[in-house]
C-alpha positions as a Python dict, from the first residue, in 0.01 Angstrom:
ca = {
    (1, 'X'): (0, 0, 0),
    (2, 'X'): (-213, -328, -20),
    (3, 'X'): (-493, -288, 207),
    (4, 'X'): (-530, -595, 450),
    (5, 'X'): (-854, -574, 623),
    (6, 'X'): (-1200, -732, 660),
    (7, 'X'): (-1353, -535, 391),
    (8, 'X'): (-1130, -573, 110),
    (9, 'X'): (-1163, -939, 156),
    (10, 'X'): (-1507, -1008, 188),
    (11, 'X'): (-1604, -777, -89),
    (12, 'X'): (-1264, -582, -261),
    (13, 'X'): (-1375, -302, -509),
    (14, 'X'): (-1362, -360, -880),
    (15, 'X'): (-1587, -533, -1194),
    (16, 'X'): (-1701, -905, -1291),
    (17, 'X'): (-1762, -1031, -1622),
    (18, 'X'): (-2107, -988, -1789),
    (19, 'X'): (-2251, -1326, -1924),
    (20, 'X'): (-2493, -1157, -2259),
    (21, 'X'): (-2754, -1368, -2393),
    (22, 'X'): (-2897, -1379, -2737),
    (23, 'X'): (-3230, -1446, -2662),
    (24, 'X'): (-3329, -1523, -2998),
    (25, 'X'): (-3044, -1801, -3058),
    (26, 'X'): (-3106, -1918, -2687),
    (27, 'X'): (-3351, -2229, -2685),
    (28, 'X'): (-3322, -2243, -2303),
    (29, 'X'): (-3164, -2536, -2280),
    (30, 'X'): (-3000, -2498, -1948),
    (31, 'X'): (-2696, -2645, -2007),
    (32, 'X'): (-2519, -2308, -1989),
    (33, 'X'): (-2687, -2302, -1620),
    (34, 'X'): (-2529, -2672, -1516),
    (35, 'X'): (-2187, -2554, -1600),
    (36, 'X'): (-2140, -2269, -1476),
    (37, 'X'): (-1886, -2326, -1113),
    (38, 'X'): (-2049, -2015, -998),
    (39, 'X'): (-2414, -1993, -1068),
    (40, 'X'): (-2432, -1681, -1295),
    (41, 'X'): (-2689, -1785, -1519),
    (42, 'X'): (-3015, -1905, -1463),
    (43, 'X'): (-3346, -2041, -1673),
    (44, 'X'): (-3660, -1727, -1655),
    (45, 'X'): (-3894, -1748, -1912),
    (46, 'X'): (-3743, -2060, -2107),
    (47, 'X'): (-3464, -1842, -2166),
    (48, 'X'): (-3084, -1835, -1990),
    (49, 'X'): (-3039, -1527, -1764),
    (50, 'X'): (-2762, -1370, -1566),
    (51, 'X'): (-2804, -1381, -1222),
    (52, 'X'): (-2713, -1070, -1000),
    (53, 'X'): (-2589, -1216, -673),
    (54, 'X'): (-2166, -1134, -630),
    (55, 'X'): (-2056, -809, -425),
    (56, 'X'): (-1731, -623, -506),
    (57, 'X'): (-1736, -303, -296),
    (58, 'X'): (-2052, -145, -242),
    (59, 'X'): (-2156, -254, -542),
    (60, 'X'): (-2418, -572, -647),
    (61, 'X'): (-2315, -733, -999),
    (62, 'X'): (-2314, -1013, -1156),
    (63, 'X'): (-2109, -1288, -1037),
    (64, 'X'): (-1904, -1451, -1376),
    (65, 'X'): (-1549, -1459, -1365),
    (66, 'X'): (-1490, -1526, -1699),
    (67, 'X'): (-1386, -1923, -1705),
    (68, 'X'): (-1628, -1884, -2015),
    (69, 'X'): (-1738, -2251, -2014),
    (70, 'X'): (-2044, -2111, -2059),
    (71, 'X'): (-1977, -2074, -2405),
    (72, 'X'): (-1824, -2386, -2522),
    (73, 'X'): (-2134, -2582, -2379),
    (74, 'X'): (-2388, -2349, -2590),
    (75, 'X'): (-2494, -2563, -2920),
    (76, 'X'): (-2626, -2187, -3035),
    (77, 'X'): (-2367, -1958, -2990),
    (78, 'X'): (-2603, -1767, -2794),
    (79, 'X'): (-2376, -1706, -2529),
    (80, 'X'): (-2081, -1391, -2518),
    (81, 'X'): (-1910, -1288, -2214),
    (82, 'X'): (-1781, -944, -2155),
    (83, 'X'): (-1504, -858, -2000),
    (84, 'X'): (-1292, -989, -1707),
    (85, 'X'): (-1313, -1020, -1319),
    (86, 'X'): (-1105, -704, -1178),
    (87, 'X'): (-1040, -669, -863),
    (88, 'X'): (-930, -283, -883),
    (89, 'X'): (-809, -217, -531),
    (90, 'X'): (-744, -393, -170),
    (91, 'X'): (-638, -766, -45),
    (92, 'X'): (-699, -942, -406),
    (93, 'X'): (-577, -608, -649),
    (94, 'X'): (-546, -763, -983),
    (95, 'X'): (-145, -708, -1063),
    (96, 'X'): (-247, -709, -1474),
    (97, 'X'): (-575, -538, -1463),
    (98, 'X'): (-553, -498, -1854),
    (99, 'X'): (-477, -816, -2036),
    (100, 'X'): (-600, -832, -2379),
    (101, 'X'): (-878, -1109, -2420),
    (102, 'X'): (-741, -1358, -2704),
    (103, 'X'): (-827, -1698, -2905),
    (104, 'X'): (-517, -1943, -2916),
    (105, 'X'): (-215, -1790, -3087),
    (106, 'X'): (62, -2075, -3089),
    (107, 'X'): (215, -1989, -3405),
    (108, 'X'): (181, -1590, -3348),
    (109, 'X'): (-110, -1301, -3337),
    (110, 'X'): (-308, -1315, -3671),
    (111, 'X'): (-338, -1633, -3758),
    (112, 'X'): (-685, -1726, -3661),
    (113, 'X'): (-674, -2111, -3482),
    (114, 'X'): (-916, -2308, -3729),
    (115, 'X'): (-701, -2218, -4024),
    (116, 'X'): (-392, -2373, -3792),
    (117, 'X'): (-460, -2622, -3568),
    (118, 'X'): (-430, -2885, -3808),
    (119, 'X'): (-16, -2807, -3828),
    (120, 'X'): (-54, -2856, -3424),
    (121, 'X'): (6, -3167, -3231),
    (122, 'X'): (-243, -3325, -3082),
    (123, 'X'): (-118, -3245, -2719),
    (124, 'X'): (-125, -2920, -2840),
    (125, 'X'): (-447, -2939, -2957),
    (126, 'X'): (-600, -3111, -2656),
    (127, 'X'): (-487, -2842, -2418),
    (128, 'X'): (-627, -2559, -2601),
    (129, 'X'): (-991, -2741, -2644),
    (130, 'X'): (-984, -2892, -2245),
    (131, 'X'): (-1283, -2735, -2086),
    (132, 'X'): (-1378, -2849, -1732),
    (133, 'X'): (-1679, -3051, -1762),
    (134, 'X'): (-1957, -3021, -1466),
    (135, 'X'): (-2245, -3240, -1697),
    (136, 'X'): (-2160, -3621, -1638),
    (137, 'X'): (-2374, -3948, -1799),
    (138, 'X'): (-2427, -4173, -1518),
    (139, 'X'): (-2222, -4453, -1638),
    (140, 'X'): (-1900, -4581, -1447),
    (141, 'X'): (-1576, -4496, -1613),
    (142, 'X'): (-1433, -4847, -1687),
    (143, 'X'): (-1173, -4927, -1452),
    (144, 'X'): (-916, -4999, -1736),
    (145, 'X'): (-923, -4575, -1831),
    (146, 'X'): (-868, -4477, -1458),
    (147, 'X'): (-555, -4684, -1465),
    (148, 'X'): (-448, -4539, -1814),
    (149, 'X'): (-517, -4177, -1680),
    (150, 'X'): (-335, -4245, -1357),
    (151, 'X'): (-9, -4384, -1529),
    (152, 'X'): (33, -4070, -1727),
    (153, 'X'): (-9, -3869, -1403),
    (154, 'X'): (283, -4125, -1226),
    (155, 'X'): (474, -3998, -1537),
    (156, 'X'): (477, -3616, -1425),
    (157, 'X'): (793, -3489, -1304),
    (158, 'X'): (872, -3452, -905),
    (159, 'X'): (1180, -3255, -790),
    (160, 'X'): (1470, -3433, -677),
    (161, 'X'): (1231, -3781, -830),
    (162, 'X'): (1109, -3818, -475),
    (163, 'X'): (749, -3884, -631),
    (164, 'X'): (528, -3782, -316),
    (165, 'X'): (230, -3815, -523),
    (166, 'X'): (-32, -4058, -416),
    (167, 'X'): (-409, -4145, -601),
    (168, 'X'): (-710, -4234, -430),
    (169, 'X'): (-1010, -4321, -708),
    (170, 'X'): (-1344, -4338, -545),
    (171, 'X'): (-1618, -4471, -809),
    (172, 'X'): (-1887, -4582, -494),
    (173, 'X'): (-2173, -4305, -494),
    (174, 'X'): (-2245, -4349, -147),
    (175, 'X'): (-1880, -4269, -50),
    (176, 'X'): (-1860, -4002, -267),
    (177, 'X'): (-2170, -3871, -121),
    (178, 'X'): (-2012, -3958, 267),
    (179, 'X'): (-1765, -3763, 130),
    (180, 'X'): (-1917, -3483, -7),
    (181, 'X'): (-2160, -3462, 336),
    (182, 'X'): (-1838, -3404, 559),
    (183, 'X'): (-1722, -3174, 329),
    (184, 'X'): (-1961, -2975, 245),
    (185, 'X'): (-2017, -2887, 640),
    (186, 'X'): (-1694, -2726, 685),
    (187, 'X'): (-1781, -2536, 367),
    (188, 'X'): (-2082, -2377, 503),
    (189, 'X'): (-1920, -2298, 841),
    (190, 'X'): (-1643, -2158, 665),
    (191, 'X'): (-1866, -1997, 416),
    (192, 'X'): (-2087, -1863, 772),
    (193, 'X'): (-1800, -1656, 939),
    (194, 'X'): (-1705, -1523, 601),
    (195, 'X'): (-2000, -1309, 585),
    (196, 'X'): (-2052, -1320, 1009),
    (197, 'X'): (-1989, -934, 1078),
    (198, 'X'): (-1906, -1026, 1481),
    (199, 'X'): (-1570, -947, 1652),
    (200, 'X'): (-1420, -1290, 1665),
    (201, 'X'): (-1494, -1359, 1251),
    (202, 'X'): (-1381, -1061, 1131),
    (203, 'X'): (-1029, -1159, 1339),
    (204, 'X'): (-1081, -1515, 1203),
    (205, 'X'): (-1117, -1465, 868),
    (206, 'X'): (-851, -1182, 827),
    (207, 'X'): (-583, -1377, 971),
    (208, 'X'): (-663, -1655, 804),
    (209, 'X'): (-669, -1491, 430),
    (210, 'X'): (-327, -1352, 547),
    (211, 'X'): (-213, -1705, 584),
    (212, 'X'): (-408, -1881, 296),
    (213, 'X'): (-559, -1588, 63),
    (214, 'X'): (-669, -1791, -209),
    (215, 'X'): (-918, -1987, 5),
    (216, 'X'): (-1108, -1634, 157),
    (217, 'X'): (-1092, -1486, -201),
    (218, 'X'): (-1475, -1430, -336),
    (219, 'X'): (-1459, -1627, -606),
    (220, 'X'): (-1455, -1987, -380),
    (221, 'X'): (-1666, -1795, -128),
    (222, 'X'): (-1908, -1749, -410),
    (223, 'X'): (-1870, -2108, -599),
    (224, 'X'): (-1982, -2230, -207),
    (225, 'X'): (-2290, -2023, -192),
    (226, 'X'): (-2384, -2091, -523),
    (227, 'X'): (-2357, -2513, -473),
    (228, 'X'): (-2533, -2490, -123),
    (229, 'X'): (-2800, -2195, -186),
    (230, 'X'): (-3177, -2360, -151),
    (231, 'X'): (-3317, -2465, -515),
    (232, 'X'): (-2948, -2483, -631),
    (233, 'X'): (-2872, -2817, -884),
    (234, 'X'): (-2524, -2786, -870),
    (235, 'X'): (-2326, -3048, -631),
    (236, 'X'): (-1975, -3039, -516),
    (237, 'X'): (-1872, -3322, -725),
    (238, 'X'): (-2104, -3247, -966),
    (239, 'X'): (-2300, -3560, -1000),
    (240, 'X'): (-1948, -3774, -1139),
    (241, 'X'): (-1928, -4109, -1113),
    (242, 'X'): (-1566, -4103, -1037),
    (243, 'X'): (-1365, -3891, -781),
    (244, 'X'): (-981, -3909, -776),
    (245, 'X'): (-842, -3764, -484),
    (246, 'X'): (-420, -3627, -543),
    (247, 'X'): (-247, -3658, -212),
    (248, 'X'): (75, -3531, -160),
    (249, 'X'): (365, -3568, 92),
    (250, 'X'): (441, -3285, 284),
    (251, 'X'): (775, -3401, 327),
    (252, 'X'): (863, -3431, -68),
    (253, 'X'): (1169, -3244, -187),
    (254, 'X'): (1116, -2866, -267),
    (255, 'X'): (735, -2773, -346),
    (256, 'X'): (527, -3068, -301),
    (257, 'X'): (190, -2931, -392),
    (258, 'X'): (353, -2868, -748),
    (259, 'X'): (430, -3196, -843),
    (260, 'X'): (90, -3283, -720),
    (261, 'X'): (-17, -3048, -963),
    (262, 'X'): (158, -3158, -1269),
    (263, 'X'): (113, -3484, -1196),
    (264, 'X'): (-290, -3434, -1170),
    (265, 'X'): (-257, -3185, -1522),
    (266, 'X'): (-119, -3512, -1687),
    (267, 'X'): (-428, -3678, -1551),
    (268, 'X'): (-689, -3433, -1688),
    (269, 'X'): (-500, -3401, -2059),
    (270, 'X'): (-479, -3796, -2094),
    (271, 'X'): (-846, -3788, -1991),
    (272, 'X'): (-980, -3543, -2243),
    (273, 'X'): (-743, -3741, -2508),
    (274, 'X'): (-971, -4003, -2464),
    (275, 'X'): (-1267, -3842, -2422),
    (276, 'X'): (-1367, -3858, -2117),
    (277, 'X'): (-1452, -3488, -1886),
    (278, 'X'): (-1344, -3381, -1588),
    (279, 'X'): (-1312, -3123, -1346),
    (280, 'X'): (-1039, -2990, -1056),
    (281, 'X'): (-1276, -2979, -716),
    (282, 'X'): (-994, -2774, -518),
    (283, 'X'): (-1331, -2752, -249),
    (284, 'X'): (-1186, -3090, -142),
    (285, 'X'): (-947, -2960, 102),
    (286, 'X'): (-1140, -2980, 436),
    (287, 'X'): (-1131, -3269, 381),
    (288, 'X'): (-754, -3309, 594),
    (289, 'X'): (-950, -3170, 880),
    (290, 'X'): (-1190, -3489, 888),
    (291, 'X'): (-1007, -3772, 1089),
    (292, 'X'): (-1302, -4013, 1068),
    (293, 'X'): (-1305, -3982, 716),
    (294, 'X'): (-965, -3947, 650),
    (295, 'X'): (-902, -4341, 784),
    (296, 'X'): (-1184, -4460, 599),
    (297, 'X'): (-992, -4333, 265),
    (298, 'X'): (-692, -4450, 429),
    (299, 'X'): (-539, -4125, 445),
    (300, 'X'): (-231, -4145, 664),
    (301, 'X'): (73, -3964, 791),
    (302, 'X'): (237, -3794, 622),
    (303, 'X'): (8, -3737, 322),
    (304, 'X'): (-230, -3471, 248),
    (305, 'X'): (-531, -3402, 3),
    (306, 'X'): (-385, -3139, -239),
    (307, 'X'): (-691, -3098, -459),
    (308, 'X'): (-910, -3388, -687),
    (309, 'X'): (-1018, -3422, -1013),
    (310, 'X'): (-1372, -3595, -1113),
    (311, 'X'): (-1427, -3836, -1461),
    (312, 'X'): (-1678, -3932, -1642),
    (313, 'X'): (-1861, -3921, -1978),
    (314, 'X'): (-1966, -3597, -2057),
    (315, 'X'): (-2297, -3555, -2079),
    (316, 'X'): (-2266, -3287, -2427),
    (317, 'X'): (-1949, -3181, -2645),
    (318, 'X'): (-1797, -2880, -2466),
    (319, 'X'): (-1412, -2933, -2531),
    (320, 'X'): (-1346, -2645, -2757),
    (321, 'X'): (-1116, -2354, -2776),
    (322, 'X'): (-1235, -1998, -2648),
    (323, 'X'): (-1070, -1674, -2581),
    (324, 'X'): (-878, -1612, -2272),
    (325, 'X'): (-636, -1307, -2130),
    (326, 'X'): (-304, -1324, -2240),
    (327, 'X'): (-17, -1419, -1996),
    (328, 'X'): (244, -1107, -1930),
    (329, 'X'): (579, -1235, -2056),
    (330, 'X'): (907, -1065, -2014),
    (331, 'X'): (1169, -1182, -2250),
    (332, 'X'): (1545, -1146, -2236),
    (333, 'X'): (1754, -1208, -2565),
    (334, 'X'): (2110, -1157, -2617),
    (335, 'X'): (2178, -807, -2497),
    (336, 'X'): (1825, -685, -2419),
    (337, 'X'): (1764, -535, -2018),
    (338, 'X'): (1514, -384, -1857),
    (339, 'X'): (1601, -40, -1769),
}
């Protein structure tokens, strides 16, 4: 029986990834540091090191969940990643705890993807190299490649075609940092009773990870701490020059919030066609709770932030492919059954 209560969510038992270094390929560039959605790595002595700072049980480790950005970003292949985030019992209990860790396989297991991926196409090829990028130039994305992105994202299929999918593209710095500044507050207070051990937080936060799990799992609780500790680099938006917000309406035929997401996965593979970066930024969603801010986006009735994407030049090459757990698939041919 899945255990519901204030401990497993604030810190369920099991294992995080281990970021290892190769201190002498590292040249302590940092770059590994300014990706990473988490804050696992940091510079000491010119050189990248993990940083210690995630609890799972009673237990202190390190906090990587295995995105393994980290990697792609490293010019030096200094950078390996062990393992897999686990969460071994309670709330969050991983339901494949054992997935085998592979590179892309699209034409079958032992065929190793450099000697291949020229007999892919190149959506194929684009969706196995996408990497979320968190390192923008400062340059404005030209307004003509926001359109082009957008129109393949109008192009995603709704159910029923009731296209409840709506774009708002902020490329103004100050209102992305207005933005970010009203954000970021409920953030912290929702980051504060989290780890508050009184009476009416504990109550809080279980029933609301009852009703919305994913948001009072550790790994956003973590990404928040990490953006907003003191000394910390790392921004919400991470420094983009564009923000696109994907509003949905609540109203839309059968699961609106998926043909949000489709529609914004259409957005993110045109981008990285083109070669631009971006990111998801599903931290976005307090934002619904802001009425001030809400009319100054023009956010109305009956629409909702789902999540947003930022855009911009990256700032380094860091689209490539890198391993990643394999998906559990159950097949069903003619006259197979599960017994």
């Amino acid at each position: 029986m899945v255990k519901k209560s204030y401990r497993s969510m604030i810190a369920p038992a099991g294992k995080a990834a281990a970021p290892m270094i190769d201190l002498e390929k590292c040249s302590g560039c940092g770059l590994c540091v300014g990706i990473c959605p988490l804050g696992a790595l940091e510079i000491k002595n010119q050189k990248a090191s993990p940083v210690v700072c995630l609890k799972m049980g009673k237990k202190t480790v390190i906090s990587c969940f295995a995105c393994r950005d980290c990697i792609a970003v490293c010019a030096e292949g200094a950078i390996t990643v062990q393992g897999s985030m686990v969460i071994e019992k309670g709330f969050f209990q991983s339901p494949y705890p054992d997935r085998e860790l592979r590179p892309p396989e699209p034409l079958g297991p032992g065929k190793p993807y450099p000697e291949i991926k020229d007999r892919l196409t190149e959506v194929e090829r684009v969706i196995y190299r996408r990497r979320s990028n968190r390192l923008f130039k400062k340059a404005l994305v030209p307004r003509e490649m926001i359109e082009r992105i957008l129109e393949a994202g109008r192009y995603g299929p709704t159910a029923g075609n009731c296209q409840p999918v709506r774009f708002i593209v902020v490329d103004d710095r100050e209102m992305i940092a207005e933005i970010e500044k009203g954000v970021s507050w409920v953030l912290k207070q929702l980051r504060a009773s989290y780890l508050d051990r009184g009476p009416i937080p504990r109550v809080f936060i279980r029933l609301y990870g009852l009703k919305k799990p994913g948001e009072i799992d550790l790994r956003p609780m973590q990404a928040i701490a990490a953006t907003y500790r003191e000394g910390s680099e790392l921004d919400l938006f991470h420094h983009a020059p564009c923000l696109i917000l994907v509003l949905g309406d609540y109203r839309g035929v059968g699961n609106f919030q998926l043909d949000c997401g489709i529609a914004a996965q259409n957005v993110v593979l045109a981008a990285h066609s083109l070669g631009l970066g971006t990111c998801y930024v599903g931290l976005i969603k307090p934002i619904n709770l802001l009425g001030k801010l809400k009319n100054k986006l023009g956010i109305e009735y009956p629409f909702q932030v789902t999540t947003s994407i930022v855009v911009g030049f990256p700032r380094v090459s860091q689209d490539r492919e890198v391993p990643r757990e394999k998906t559990p698939v159950i097949w069903f041919g003619p006259g197979e059954s599960r017994k």
